[in-house]
Every structure is written in C-alpha cells, then in structure tokens.
C-alpha positions, -999 to 999 in steps of 0.1 A, spaced: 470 354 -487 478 387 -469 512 403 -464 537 392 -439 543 433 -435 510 436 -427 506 410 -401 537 425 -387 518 461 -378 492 443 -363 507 422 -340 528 456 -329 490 472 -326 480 440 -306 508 443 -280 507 479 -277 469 476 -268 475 450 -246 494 475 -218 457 485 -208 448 448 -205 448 429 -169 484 426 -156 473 391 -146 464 377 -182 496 367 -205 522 341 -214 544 366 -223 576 361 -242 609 373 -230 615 394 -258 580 413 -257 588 426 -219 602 458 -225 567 467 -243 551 462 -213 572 481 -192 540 504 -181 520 472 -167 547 458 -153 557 493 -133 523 500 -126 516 462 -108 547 470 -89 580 459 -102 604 474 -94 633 459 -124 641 472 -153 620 452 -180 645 453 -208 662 425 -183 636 403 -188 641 404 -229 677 386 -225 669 347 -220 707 343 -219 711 372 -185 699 368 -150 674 363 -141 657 343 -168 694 322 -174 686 308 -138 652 293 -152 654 259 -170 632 233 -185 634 200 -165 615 168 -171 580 178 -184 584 209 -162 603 233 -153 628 239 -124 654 274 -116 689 272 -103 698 280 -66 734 280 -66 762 284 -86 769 248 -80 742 235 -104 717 232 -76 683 228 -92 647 238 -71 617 217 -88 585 199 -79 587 168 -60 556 158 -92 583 170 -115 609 149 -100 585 123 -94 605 97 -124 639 108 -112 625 92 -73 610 63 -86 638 54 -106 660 56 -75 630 38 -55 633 -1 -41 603 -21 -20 634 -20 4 644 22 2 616 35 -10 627 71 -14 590 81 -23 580 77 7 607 79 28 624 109 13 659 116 8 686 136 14 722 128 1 750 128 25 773 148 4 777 151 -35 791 114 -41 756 101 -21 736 122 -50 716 94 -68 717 94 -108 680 108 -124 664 80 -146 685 78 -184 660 98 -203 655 130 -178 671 161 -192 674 198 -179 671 219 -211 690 257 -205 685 282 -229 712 300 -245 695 315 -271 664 329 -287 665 342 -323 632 348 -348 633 329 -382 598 333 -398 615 343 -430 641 311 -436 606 288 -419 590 303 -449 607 310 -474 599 276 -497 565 270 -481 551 297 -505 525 292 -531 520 250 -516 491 239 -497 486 206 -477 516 176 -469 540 200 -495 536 231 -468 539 211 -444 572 198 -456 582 226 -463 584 243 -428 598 211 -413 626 213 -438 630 245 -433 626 240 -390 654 204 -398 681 233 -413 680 254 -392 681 231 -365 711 214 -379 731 245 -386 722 256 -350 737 223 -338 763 222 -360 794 222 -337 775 199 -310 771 225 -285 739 230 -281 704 213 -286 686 237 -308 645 237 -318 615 256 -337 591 270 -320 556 285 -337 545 311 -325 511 324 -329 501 293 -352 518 296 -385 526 333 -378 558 335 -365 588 311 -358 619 311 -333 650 297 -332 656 281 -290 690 267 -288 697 249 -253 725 236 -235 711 198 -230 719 187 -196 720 145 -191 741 140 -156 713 153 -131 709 136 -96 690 136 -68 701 156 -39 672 164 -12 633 148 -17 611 150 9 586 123 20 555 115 -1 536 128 27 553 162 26 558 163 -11 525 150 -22 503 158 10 470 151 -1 475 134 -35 445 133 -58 419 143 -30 437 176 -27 450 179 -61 438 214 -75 423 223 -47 424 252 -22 436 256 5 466 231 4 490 219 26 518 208 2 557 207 1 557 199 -34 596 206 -34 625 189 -47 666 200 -52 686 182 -78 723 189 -94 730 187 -131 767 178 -137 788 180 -165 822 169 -176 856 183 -163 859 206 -198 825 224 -185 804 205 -216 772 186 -210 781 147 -206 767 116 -201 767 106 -162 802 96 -151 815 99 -113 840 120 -127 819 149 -141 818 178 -119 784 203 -107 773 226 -137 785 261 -132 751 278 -136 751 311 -159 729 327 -128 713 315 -100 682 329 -80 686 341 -43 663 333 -23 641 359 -4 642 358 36 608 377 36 577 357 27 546 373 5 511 389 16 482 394 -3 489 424 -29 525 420 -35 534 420 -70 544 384 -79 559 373 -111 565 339 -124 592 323 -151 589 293 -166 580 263 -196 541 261 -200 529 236 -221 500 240 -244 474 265 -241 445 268 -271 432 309 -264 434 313 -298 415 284 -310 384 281 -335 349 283 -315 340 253 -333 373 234 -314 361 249 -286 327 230 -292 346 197 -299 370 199 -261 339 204 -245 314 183 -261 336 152 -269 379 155 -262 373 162 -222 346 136 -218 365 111 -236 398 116 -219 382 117 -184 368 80 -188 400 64 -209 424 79 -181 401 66 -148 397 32 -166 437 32 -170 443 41 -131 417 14 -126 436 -10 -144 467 2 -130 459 0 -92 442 -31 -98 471 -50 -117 495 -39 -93 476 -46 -60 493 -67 -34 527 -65 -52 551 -33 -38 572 -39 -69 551 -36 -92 533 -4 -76 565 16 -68 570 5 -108 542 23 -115 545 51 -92 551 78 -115 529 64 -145 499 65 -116 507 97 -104 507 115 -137 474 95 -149 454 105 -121 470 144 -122 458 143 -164 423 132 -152 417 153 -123 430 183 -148 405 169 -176 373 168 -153 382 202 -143 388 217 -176 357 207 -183 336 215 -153 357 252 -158 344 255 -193 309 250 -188 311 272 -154 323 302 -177 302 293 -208 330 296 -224 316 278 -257 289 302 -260 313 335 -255 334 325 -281 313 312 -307 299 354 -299 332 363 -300 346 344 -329 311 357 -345 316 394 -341 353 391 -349 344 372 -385 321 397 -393 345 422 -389 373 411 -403 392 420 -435 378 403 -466 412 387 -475 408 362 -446 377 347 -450 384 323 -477 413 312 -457 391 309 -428 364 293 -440 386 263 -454 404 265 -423 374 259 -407 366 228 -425 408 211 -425 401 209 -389 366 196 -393 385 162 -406 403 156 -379 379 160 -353 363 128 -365 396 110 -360 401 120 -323 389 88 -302 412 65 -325 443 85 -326 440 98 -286 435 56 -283 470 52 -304 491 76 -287 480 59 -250 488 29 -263 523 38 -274 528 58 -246 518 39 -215 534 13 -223 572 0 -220 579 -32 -240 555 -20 -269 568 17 -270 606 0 -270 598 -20 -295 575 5 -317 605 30 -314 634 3 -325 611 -5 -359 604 33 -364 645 40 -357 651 12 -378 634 26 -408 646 60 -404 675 56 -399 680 46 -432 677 77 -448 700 106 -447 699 123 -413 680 156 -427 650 136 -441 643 115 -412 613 121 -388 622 145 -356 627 125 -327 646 97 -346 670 118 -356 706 110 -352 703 139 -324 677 119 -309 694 87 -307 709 95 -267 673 103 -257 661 69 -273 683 51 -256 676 62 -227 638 58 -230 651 19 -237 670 17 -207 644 33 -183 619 7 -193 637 -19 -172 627 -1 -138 589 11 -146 577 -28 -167 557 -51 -149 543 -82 -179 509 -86 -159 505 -45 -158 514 -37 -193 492 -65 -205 463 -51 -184 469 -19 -196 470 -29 -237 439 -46 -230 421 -22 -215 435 0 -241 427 -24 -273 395 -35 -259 384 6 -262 400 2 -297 382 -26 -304 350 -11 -300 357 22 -325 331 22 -360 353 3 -388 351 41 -405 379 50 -379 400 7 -374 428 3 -388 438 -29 -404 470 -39 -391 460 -35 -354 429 -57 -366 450 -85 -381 475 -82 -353 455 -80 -325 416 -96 -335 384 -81 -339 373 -99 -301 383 -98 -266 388 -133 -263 416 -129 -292 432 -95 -277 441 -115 -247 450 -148 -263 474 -129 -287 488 -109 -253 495 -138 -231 513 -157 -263 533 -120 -268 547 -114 -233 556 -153 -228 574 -153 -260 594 -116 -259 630 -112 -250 625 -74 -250 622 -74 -211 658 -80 -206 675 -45 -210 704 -64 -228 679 -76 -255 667 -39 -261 698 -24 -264 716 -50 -285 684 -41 -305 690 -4 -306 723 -7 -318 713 -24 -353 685 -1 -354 704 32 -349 724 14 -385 693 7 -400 698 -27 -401 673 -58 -395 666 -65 -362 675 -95 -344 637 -118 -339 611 -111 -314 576 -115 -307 569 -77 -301 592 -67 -332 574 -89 -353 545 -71 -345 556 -41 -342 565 -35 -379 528 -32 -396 523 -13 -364 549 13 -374 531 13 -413 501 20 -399 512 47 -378 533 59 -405 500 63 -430 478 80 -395 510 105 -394 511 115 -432 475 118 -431 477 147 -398 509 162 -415 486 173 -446 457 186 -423 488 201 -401 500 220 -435 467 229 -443 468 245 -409 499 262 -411 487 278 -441 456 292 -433 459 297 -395 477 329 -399 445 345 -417 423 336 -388 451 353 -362 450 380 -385 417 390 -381 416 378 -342 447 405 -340 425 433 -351 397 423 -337 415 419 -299 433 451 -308 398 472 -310 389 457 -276 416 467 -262 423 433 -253 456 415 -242 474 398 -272 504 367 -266 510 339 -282 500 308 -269 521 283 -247 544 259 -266 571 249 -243 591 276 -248 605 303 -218 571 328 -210 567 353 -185 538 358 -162 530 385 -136 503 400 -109 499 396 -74 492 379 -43 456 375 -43 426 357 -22 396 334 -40 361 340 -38 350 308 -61 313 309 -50 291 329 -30 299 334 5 329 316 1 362 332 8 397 321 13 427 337 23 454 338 1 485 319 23 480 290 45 495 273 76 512 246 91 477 245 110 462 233 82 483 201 80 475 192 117 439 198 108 439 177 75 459 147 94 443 118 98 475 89 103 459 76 70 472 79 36 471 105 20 467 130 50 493 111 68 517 139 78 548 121 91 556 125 129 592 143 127 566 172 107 538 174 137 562 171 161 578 198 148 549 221 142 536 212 183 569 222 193 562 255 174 596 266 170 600 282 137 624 312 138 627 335 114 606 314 87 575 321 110 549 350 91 558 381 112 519 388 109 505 354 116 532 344 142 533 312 128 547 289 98 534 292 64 531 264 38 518 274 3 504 306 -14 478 320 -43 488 343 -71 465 358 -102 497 349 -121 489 332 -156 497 294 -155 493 261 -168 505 223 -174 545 229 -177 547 255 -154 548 230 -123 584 240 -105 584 273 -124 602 304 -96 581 327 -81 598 364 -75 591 392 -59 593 425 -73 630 432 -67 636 396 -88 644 373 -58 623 338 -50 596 337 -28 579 306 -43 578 272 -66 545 270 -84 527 236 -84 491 236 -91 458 257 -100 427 259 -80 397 235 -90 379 267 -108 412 277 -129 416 244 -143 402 257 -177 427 282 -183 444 263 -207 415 272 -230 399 304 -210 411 329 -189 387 338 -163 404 363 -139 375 359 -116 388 325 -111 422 318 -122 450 310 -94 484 295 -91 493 275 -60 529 278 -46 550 268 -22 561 295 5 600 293 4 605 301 39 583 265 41 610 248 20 637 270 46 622 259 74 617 216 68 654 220 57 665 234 90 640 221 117 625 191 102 644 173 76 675 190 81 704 198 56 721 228 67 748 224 41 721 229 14 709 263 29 746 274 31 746 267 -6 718 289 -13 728 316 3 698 314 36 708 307 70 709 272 81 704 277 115 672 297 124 
C-alpha cells in the first residue's frame, strides 16, 4: 500500500495541472475553486473564486438538492426554482382525473393555496462541508474484503451520528475520488415544501420523449416551490402553521439574457459519473449494462402504458414512474450510441494501457486484484439490476420489503443497523409508505412484477436465487397464479394497514399478517445474503481503488490533463460558455432558440400541442423587455459547454458577475455519454432562458406577485 502523504502531493500536482486543461471539462468541488482561479479569470469571470470555496456563503448557500435533482432559491421567502421533471412527483401527487395539475398547470392563489409536495420529497441545504479521510480510515487499516468494508461504514455511521447529534442537521459521507478521500456534508433537511407555480405539461414537458435530449428544444421545463418550516425557524414536518424558510441567500435574477461566448457557470447535485473507471468496466457498460438496461426499461414503459390504458386514474398514478422510465431509457440508448461514436472503449483501454505501464510499481499488485474483485461482480449484473427494479418500481412490494427490512433492523442498536433504516431514516420511510397510496394501481404493479419476474425467471440457475424461486415458481403460469392470489389477499393497499405496520416495525416487533409480508421475509434474507456478498467486493474496492487513482493521478498529471473527482451527489461546480453544436458534418445549430420554434413544432397533438393562451401570445408578439435585443423576439432555451449530468436537472445557470440567467434541464443526443466520456467536441447542457420563465409569468401564465418576489419586474 502506498502512503496517504504521498497521494496527497499528487492530487495537489493533479489540480495544479489541471489550470491548463479545457475550462469546460470538471465537476469541480467547492473547495478546489480558488486553485482554479486562472481558468476561471481567463473564461471570463469576473468573482472572486475564493467565494465559491464557502458552501455555507452566497452564492453556493442559494443552491440546494431537491428530489433527485437539484433546485436554487429565488427569494428570501423560501421560494425554490427547479424543473418541472424534477417536480414532476410533487405534481402528480397533487394531480386528480378531475384537476389534473400536469396538464393543466398551476399557480397558487396566495401562500395558503400552495399544495403540500408528496411525504417523501425533501430539499437538502448544505451547511457544511468538512474532510475526514483520516477518522474514515483510521480502523480500516491492515483489513481486506467485508472487514474494510465495515470498517469505513463504522467509521462513515460515527461520524454521521456525532454530526447529527443535537438534531439539527442531516449529515453524510461522501467518497471522493474512490476510496481516496472522504467528506463530511451536513444539511439542513427540509420536509414542508409545496407547490407554488407549474406550468402546463405542454409548456413544461414540450415535446416529451420525442424531444428529450435533443436539440434545438422548445421547453419550459420550469417549476417554483416554497419549503417551510416551523415558527422557531427549524425544519418541520408540514403543518399550516409553519411559516416560508428564510433562505441563507437567494439568487437574483439577471434582466439580460446570454449570447453565444459569454462565460456561463453552473451549481448544482450531479449524480454519478464513472471518468475514472477501469477500461475493462468500460468494456462491460458498453458491451452488456447499456444493452441490458435499454430493453428491461422499454419492456417496463410497455407494460406500463399498456396496463394503464383507458383508465386516467391509473395513468396520472403512473405519471411520474412513466416519465422517469422513459427519460432512464432514452439516456441509456444514448449513452451507448455516445460511447461507440467516441470509441471510447478503445481510447481507454490505450489509455488505461499507457498509464499501467507507467505507473509506480507499488500499485500494480493492488491493481491487478482490483482488476479481478470487480471481475465478480460483473457476472452478477442482470440479476441484481433485475432485483433493484423490482424493489423499486413497485409500491405494495417495496412497502412491504422495507417494513420486513425495518423490522429486522431495528432490532439492533441504532449504530449497527443498515443506512437507510436507521432511526434517522425512519421519517423518510414513512413517507415512502404514505406516498404509495397515490402512485398503486393492483393490475399495474402486477403487470410490472411480472414482466419483471418473467425476465428473472429466465436468468442461468448460476445467477437464481432460491427464495424468489420457491416464492414465486420456476414458470410463467405460476408467477401469475401466485400474483393474482397475492394482490386479492393483501391489506397493504389501505395506507392505514401500512402504517399501523410501520409502527411495530420501527420497535422491531412482529408484524401484524399479510400476504405480501409473508413473502416478503425470505425476500429480505435473500437480499440480505446479495448485500453482504457486494459489501465484500465493495471493501475490496475501497481498498485497492486508491492504487489505481494513484497511478491515473500521475499519469493525468504528465498529460497535463484535468483532474476532479467524480460526481456523487454532493455540491460541484461547472463552468465555460455559451456555445453552438456542430454534431455532424454540415450540420450547425445556433446556440439559443425561439418562441418560433414552438409554433413551428405545433402540431394540436400531443406532445407538440402548445396550449393556445402560449401561441396566442407569441402571434400577438408582445414581449417587452424579455424579447433578445438582437433577435427582436422571445427566447426559450439555451446551450452551454458547461460539464453536466443526471442530478444536475434544475441546477442555476450564472453569468459571470454570479446572477441567473438559466435552469439546466437536459444534454444534447451526442453528450449523453458524458457520464462516462467527456467529449468537448460534443458535450452540451440545455437550459432554460430566464427571461422565458419572466416572460410566461407575466404575459402568458401570469403571476405578477411571484416576479415582485424575485426581485424582476412584473409588468413588462
């Protein structure tokens, strides 16, 4: 193993190389901004960067994680700006075949009309962000496999615990660079959030799937909430009582739109990204996880749209479960067509090559049985990507999977039980159990498991696991038979019956009879056995992943190449600049687009069915002081270099003097791959213009009292 003082100097080599790198390429974190105070001065900001390294001062306070996304506040009044996707579960939820807000929009009539969000959405402000490799480490040393793993989470639990010791904040781990280095991320946990102004389905999902990552687009994917909290200023459950969350900052929004070349910079929560992978796990996305994932997710939209044809209830049920389906499918077949269009298996089994042969000889033991951990659990990827769908997209079978696993957990002392069913945990849960009650159709969820089981059903014994054969059968005909008798029987789709559940489980006591519990509990063992057996791989990772970043650090470092950790969810930084796309020979598209485009796209049928208030508006042409000076008309959305991906949807756009221009919501077609390979040839965000979002507010979909509240003019 190699010195933690060591890999120290190089990861100071890494950044400092990385100021000569592209200005577009980097998930940068907070605190490694004022390194790159040259790039940034030199792409044209004009801040001081050592404000970007304080999570807990403006502007970075103002940006928040909300729902898988993230979202920015736009008032002092706990006014939130996110994606209509984002938002997408908080609509639904507030959604009947009688007011359907999704496609009718909404916009509350003052703050006692806001709607509450769905139980288990949460906005997520960080307060804090402190590095802790050495207490993450300090008992992991000398152990290998489950015991390292073990280790670290202990480790991750204490600190956690001490962090949330006096209840005021909600406090995590985050890894960064794979073993490397750790942070503590503690977070003011926001529960009361409501919905203040949606717009209509056809504004705020223009073009659904057909349009999805593509360019140009025509899309107001926009959406204001309010998070509230008690009278004492402290995050509480809803009540009508609670009062609008004084935000630490808030964003102002920009009167002047952007133009190809301004420096742009984006804030935000990106998901995963796998940059630093093994070539050999590049091999594996592209050779067998895309394909895979691309035919389970069509055959459960299939399933899906089928089961809940003819039946409003069901499908505005389902709304939000379709929507993100098709959006993880769309984004699968691109990754994968992006990958292959950049060879990007080929370049880094070169680069991975050149970078092994001239690395240190300290890291190639560690390497080489890195290499071969994550071998295992390649084989094991159709079954377990088949498990987690099937907990997943499901409602009664999740609830009652999660009551046996809180059950069992919550028999042990809080420190030793699994995260996520800790007694922090247990608010979260039951909100999960409550939400069920609004997004559960039987005849759905029993399509869906079957669909689901019948792909199980199908895996080589090497990879079946016997308590979902015994529960379930080895044959269609006995997947449904057991289904049909399962949903008759079970009491779980009563929200009563779910909760009275929950509140034996959260004791660890026995649980009163059901169908779905019953079967649940060899369920949980089996899962249970899956879970130890990726823990020990995971350790095994943890351990030896660090070797292989060591010698990718040096080896970056003598290119002259860009170094930052990849995305985990936790607060990054991204800049560059307005820029077109030239995807393909004698192609070329302009970097902003127009309310033209909507008019041209129209066609009165879902999903280019702009609603008439919008083209009545735009044939009237009056739009003020929102119109582009240069193009005389209205603007809709906007391309940036900037570096994004999955969990950056809702993430602010600012200009170079810090102040919001846009609300990031997709990629282009040919950036999809960025998750795995940057291609700056290719690689695009997709925005909204803000003086779009000013101008539907005022002229369209008015709600001048909102524009007063952040700070624009209401009447233009």
């Amino acid at each position: 193993m190699f010195s933690r003082t060591t890999l120290s100097v190089s990861l100071a080599l890494g950044l400092s190389m990385a100021a000569g790198a592209h200005a577009d390429e980097g998930m940068w974190m907070p605190t490694q901004l004022p390194a790159l105070a040259k790039p940034l001065k030199a792409a044209g900001f004009k801040g001081d960067p050592r404000d970007l390294a304080n999570v807990t001062a403006p502007p970075l306070s103002a940006v928040v994680r909300a729902g898988g996304g993230t979202a920015s506040f736009v008032s002092p009044e706990g006014l939130l700006l996110t994606n209509h996707h984002v938002a997408m579960g908080v609509i639904q939820y507030n959604s009947t075949p009688e007011h359907n807000l999704i496609d009718e929009g909404f916009i509350a009539k003052g703050r006692g009309d806001e709607r509450p969000s769905n139980p288990d959405f949460r906005v997520l402000v960080t307060v804090g962000f402190d590095k802790v490799t050495d207490q993450v480490l300090a008992q992991a040393k000398g152990k290998t496999g489950r015991a390292y793993f073990d280790a670290v989470d202990s480790a991750s639990k204490q600190i956690v615990a001490d962090c949330e010791r006096d209840g005021s904040v909600r406090c995590s781990v985050a890894d960064m660079y794979y073993g490397t280095d750790f942070y503590r991320i503690s977070q003011l946990e926001l529960s009361d959030v409501r919905l203040v102004y949606a717009p209509p389905r056809a504004i705020g999902n223009y073009g659904d799937e057909i349009d999805n990552f593509m360019w140009p687009r025509h899309t107001g994917d926009f959406t204001l909430l309010r998070a509230y909290v008690g009278k004492d200023g402290k995050p509480a459950a809803y009540s009508p009582d609670n009062v609008p969350y004084q935000a630490p900052a808030h964003l102002q929004m920009s009167l002047e739109g952007p133009k190809a070349g301004d420096f742009a910079m984006l804030a935000g929560y990106p998901g995963i990204t796998y940059r630093h992978r093994t070539a050999n796990e590049f091999a594996s996305q592209i050779d067998s996880v895309l394909p895979r994932r691309v035919a389970l997710f069509q055959q459960m939209i299939d399933t899906i749209e089928a089961a809940t044809q003819g039946d409003a209830q069901a499908r505005t049920r389902y709304a939000s479960q379709l929507q993100s389906l098709k959006n993880n499918r769309k984004r699968a077949a691109g990754e994968l067509e992006g990958l292959l269009r950049s060879d990007a298996k080929a370049q880094r089994a070169s680069d991975e090559q050149a970078m092994l042969a001239s690395a240190d000889t300290r890291y190639r033991d560690d390497i080489q049985a890195l290499l071969a951990t994550l071998s295992q659990g390649a084989s094991l990827g159709e079954r377990d990507l088949l498990l987690d769908q099937i907990a997943s997209q499901t409602q009664l079978l999740r609830s009652a999977l999660l009551l046996e696993r809180l059950r069992l957990e919550s028999a042990k002392p809080d420190a030793q039980r699994e995260s996520g069913f800790q007694h922090r945990d247990q608010a979260l849960i039951e909100g999960v159990l409550k939400q069920a009650q609004r997004r559960y159709a039987p005849g759905v969820e029993k399509a869906l498991l079957g669909a689901l089981l019948g792909r199980y059903q199908q895996l080589p014994d090497a990879q079946r696991l016997a308590e979902f054969d015994a529960a379930f059968g080895r044959t269609p005909q006995s997947l449904g038979s057991v289904l049909d008798g399962l949903y008759a029987r079970t009491t779980l789709g009563d929200e009563a019956q779910r909760l009275s559940r929950f509140a034996a489980a959260r004791e660890g006591k026995a649980l009163a009879p059901d169908p779905l519990l019953a079967l649940a509990g060899p369920l949980v063992q089996a899962q249970l056995r899956v879970e130890g057996e990726r823990k020990t791989r995971e350790g095994e990772g943890l351990r030896l992943r660090p070797a292989y970043m060591q010698a990718l650090f040096a080896w970056r470092a003598q290119q002259g190449r860009a170094v930052y950790p990849d995305a985990n969810r936790s607060l990054r930084i991204s800049f560059g600049k307005v820029e077109a796309l030239s995807p393909r020979d004698g192609v070329h598209f302009d970097p902003v687009t127009t309310v033209a485009g909507i008019v041209e796209k129209n066609t009165n049928a879902y999903p280019f069915d702009a609603p008439r208030p919008l083209l009545d508006a735009i044939a009237k042409g009056d739009f003020g002081s929102t119109a582009d000076p240069a193009l005389k008309t209205q603007t809709v959305n906007f391309l940036t270099n900037l570096d994004t991906t999955g969990g950056n949807s809702g993430s602010p756009v600012l200009n170079a003097k810090g102040e919001l221009i846009g609300l990031n919501f997709d990629s282009n077609w040919e950036s999809v791959s960025a998750s795995w390979w940057f291609d700056p040839r290719f690689k695009r965000a997709v925005h909204v213009d803000m003086r779009y979002l000013r101008w539907l507010l005022a002229k369209v979909y008015p709600a001048p009292a909102l524009l007063q509240e952040m700070g624009v003019p209401a009447e233009q």
